[in-house]
C-alpha positions in Angstrom: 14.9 4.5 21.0 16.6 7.5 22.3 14.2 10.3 23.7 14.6 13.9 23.9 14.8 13.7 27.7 17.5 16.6 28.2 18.1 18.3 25.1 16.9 18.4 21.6 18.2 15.1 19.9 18.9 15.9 16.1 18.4 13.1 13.3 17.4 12.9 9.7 16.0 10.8 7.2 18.9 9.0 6.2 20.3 9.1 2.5 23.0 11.2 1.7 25.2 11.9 -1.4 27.5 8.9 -3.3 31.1 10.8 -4.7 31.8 10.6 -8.2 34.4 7.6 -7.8 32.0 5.5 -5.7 29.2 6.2 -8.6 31.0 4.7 -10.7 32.3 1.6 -8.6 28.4 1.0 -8.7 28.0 2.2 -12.2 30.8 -0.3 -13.3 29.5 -3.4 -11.2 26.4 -2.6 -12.6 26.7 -2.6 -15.6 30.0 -4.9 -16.6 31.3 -6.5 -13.3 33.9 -4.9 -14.0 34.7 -4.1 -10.2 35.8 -6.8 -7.8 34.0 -7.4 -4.7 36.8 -6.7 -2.4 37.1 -3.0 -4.2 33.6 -2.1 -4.0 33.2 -3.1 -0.2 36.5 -1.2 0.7 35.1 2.0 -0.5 31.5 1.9 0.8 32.8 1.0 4.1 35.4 4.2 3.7 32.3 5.5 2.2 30.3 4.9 5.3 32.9 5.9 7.7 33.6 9.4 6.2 29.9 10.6 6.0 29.2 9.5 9.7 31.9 11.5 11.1 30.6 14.5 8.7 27.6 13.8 10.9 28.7 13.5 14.0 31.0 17.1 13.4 27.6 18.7 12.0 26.3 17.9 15.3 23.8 15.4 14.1 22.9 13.0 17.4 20.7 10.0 15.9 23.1 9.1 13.1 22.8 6.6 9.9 25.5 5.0 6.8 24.0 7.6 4.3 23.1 4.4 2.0 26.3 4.4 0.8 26.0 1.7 -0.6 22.5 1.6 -2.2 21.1 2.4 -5.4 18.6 4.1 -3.9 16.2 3.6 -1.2 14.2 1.2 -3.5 16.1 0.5 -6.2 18.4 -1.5 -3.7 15.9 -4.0 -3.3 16.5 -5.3 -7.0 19.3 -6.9 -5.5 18.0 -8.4 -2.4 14.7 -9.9 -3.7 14.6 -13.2 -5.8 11.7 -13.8 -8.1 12.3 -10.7 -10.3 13.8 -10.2 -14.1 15.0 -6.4 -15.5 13.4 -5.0 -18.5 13.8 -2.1 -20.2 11.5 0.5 -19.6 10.2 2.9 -17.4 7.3 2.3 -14.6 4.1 4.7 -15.6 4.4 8.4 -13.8 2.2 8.2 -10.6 -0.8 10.5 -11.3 0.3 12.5 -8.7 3.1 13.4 -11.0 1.1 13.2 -14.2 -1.3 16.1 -12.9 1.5 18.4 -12.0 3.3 17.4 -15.6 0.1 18.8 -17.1 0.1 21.8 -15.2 4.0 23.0 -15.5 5.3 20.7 -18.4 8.0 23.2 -19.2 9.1 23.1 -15.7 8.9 18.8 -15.6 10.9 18.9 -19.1 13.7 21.0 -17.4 13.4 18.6 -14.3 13.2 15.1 -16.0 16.3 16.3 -18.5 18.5 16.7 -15.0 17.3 14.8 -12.3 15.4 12.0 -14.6 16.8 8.5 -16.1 20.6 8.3 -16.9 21.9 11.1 -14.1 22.6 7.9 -12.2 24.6 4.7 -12.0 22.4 2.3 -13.4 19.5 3.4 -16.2 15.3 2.9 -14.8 14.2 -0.4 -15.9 11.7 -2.2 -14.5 11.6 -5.1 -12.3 9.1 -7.7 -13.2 7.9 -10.4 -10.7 8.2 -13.7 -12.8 8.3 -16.3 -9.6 8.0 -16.3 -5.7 9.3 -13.6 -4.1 12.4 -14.4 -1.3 14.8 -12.4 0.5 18.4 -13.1 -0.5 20.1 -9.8 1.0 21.0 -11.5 4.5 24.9 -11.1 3.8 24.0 -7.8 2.4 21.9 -6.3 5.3 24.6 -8.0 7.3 27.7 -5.8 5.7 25.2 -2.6 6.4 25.3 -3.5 9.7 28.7 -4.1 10.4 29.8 -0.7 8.2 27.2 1.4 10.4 28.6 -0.1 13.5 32.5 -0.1 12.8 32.1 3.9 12.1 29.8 4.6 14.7 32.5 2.9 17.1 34.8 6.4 16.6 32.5 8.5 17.5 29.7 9.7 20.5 26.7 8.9 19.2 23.4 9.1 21.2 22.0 6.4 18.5 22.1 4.5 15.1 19.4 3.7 12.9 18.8 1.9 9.7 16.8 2.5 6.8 14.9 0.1 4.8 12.3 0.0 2.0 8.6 -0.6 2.6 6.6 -3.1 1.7 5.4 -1.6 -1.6 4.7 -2.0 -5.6 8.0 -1.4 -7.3 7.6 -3.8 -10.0 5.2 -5.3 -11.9 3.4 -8.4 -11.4 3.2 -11.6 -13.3 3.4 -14.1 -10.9 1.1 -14.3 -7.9 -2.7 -14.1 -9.0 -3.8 -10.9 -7.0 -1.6 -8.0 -6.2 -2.8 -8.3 -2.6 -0.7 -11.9 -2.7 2.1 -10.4 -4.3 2.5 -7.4 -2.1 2.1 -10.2 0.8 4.9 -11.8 -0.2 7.4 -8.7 -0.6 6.3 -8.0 3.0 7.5 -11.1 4.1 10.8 -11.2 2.2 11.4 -7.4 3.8 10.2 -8.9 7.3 13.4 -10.8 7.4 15.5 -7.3 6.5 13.5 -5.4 9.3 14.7 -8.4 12.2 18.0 -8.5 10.7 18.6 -5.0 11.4 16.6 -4.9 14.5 18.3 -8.0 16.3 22.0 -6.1 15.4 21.0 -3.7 18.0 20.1 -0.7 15.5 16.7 1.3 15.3 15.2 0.2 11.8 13.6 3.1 10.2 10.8 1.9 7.4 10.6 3.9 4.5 7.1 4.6 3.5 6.4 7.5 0.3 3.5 4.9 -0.8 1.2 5.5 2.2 1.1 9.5 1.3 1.2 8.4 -2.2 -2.0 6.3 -2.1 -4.1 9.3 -0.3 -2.8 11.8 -3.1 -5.1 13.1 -5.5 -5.9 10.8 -8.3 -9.2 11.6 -10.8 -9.0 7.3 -11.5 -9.5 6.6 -7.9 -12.5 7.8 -5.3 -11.3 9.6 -2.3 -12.9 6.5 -0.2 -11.4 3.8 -2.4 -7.9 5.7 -1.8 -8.4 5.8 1.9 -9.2 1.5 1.9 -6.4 1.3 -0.1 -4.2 3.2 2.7 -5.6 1.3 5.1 -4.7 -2.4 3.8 -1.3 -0.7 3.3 -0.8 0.0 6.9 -2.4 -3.7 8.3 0.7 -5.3 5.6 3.3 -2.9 6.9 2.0 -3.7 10.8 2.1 -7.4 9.6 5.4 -7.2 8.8 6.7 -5.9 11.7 4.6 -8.3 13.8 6.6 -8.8 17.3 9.1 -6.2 17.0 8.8 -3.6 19.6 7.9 -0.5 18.3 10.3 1.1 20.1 13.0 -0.5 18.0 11.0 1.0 14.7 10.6 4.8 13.2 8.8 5.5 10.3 9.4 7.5 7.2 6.6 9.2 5.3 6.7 11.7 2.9 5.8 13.4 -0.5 8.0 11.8 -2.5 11.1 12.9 -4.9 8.7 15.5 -6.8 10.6 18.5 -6.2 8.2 20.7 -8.1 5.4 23.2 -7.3 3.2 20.6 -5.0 0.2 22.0 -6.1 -1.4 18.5 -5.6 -0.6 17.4 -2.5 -2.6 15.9 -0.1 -3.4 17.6 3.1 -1.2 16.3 6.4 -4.4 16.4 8.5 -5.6 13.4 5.8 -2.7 11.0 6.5 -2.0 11.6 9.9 -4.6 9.2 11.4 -3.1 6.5 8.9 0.4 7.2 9.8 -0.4 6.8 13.7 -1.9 3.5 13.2 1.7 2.1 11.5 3.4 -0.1 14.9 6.5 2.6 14.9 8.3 4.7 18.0 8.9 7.3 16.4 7.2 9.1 13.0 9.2 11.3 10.2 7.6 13.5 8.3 7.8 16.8 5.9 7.0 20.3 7.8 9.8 22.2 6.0 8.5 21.7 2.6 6.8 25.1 2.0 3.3 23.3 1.0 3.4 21.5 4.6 4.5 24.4 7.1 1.8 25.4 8.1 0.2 21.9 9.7 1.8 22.1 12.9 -1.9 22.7 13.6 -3.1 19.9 13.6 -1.4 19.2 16.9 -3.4 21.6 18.5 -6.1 18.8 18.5 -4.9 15.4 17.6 -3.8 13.8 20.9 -0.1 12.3 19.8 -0.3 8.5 21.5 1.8 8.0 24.7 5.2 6.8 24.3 5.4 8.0 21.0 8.1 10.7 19.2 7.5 12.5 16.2 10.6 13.5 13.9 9.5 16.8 12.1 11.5 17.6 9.5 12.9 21.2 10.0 15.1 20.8 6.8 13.7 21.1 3.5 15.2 18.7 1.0 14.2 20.1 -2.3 16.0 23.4 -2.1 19.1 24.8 -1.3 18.4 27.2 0.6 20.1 26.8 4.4 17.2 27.1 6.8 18.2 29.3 9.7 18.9 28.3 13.3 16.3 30.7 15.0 13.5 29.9 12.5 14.7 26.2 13.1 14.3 26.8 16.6 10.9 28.3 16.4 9.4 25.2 14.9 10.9 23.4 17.0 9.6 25.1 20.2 6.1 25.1 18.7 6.0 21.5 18.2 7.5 20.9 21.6 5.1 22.7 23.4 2.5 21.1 21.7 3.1 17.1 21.9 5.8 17.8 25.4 10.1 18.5 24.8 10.7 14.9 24.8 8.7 14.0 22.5 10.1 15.9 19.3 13.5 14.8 17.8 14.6 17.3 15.5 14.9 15.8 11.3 14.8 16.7 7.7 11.9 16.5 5.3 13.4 13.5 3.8 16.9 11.7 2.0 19.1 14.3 0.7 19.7 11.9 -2.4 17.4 9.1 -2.0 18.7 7.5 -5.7 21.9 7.5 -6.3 22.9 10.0 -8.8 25.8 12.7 -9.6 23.5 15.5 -9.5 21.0 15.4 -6.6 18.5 17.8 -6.1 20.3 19.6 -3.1 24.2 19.7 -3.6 26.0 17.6 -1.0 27.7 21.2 0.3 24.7 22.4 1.1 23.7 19.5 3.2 26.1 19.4 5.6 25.1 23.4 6.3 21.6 22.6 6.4 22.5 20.0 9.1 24.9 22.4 10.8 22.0 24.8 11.1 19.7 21.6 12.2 22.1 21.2 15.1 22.9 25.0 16.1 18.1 25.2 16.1 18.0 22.3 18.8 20.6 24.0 20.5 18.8 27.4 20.7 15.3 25.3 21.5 17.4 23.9 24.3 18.0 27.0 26.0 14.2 28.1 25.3 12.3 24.2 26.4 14.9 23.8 29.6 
């Protein structure tokens, strides 16, 4: 993995808009097979191609496929995973969510009517785990590959990475007899996703929202029950990423797709220490977000481990504002001078449309500035760090 040895190296967290006509290549296979194969692959892999040079001309270094060709950064897995069956129906609203839904449900009813079920190719169901779970994405994972790496091939890119889900409960079990042994097995099916993209060559970034999501405030669960429960969520991630150097690994951790008022969230300083422990290279994590500015004090006394990177996200990706390059630079310089230069790689809070839908949260415009004003802060943080 690529260090900031020389300059600020610029990355971010990896999902990026679908157009219209490739939402509704999925929307179509989806729902009729009424796409062939040939079609769809033809345009992802444009797809693909097309948002890594917008990339590269944003000045983004560290550079990914923009799940192109992913339902979202979860939902994907519904077609990689045997042992599951689709039924209608929605998954309960974490109570994370619920407690914010009680305190702004005028605001939520706005949010859910636009960004909820049916903005999107396929409709929320929910995946039910009716027999072992096994990975059957390997010629999947194998096109991402070979997609990322054909487009990366025109351009000068310090680095490519690929993301991938976390082990984590995204369906509902009624299979294995404890959720520990079914959340086992879903770590070993993903196991063989992580070496895939790992022996291509790539850096495999693991998506994690459920470590965060565990420690967040929950009136059904004690604070210490919630911190065991991170805890055994970290050892199954580590377990699954047994042998691969953590070098060839970032993580991914964040606050979720709750663009609302945050009033709920759980401190930074409370996850940190988990987050640490997680075998990675290199950790992503939300500083832009408003609610999370601020905890670039926490550096000032937690020792970051040697040979690691953190990957602050300087972007925020649940408003459309464009950050700008001198405040940009700022954070970055404090975070720099706190953990050393080489150690900071310059991100975004999180996926700039982590399902895919025609209407994500930040328009796909707006992106490209925000990572154009990414670029033009490492530049200026250059000029202050060297």
């Amino acid at each position: 993995m690529k260090r900031s040895e020389d300059r600020i190296l610029t990355t971010h967290v990896g999902s990026l808009a679908r157009s219209h006509e490739l939402l509704d290549a999925m929307k179509a296979r989806a729902q009729n097979g009424q796409i062939d194969d040939a079609t769809f692959e033809a345009l992802v892999t444009g797809a693909v191609s097309e948002v890594v040079g917008q990339q590269v001309a944003c000045g983004i270094d560290v550079v990914t496929d923009g799940e192109q060709g992913k339902l979202g950064f979860l939902q994907y897995l519904s077609e990689r995973l045997d042992g599951f069956e689709t039924r209608e129906g929605r998954l309960p609203v974490p109570p994370s969510w619920q407690l914010e839904i009680d305190m702004f449900p005028e605001y939520y009813a706005q949010y859910m009517q636009k960004y909820g079920s049916g903005t999107g190719p396929t409709t929320s169901n929910v995946m039910v785990c009716i027999g072992p779970v096994r990975y059957r994405g390997h010629e999947a994972v194998q096109r991402d590959i070979a997609r990322l790496k054909a487009a990366v091939a025109e351009h000068d890119v310090a680095e490519a990475f690929l993301p991938a889900a976390c082990p984590m409960g995204f369906g509902l079990n009624e299979f294995y007899a404890t959720e520990d042994e079914y959340m086992a097995a879903v770590a070993e099916a993903l196991r063989e996703e992580y070496l895939a993209i790992v022996d291509s060559g790539l850096i495999l970034q693991v998506d994690d929202p459920w470590l965060i999501e565990l420690l967040m405030e929950d009136p059904s669960v004690a604070p210490e029950q919630r911190r065991e429960n991170a805890a055994k969520h970290v050892a199954l991630i580590n377990h699954a990423l047994r042998d691969i150097p953590p070098e060839r690994v970032r993580l991914h951790t964040c606050y979720g797709l709750n663009h609302g008022p945050r009033l709920h969230d759980v401190a930074f300083s409370d996850v940190v220490d988990f987050m640490l422990e997680i075998d990675a290279g290199a950790y992503s994590f939300e500083v832009g977000n408003p609610r999370h500015q601020h905890e670039w004090r926490i550096w000032e006394t937690k020792r970051l481990p040697e040979g690691k990177v953190l990957m602050p996200g300087f972007l925020c990706h649940a408003h459309n504002f464009v950050e700008h390059p001198q405040l940009i630079a700022d954070s970055i310089v404090t975070y720099a001078e706190l953990v050393g230069r080489e150690n900071v790689i310059a991100s975004a809070d999180c996926g700039f449309s982590s399902r895919a839908i025609y209407t994500p949260e930040v328009h796909p415009t707006v992106v490209w500035a925000k990572l154009e004003a990414l670029a033009e802060g490492a530049r200026l943080a250059t000029e202050r760090l060297w």
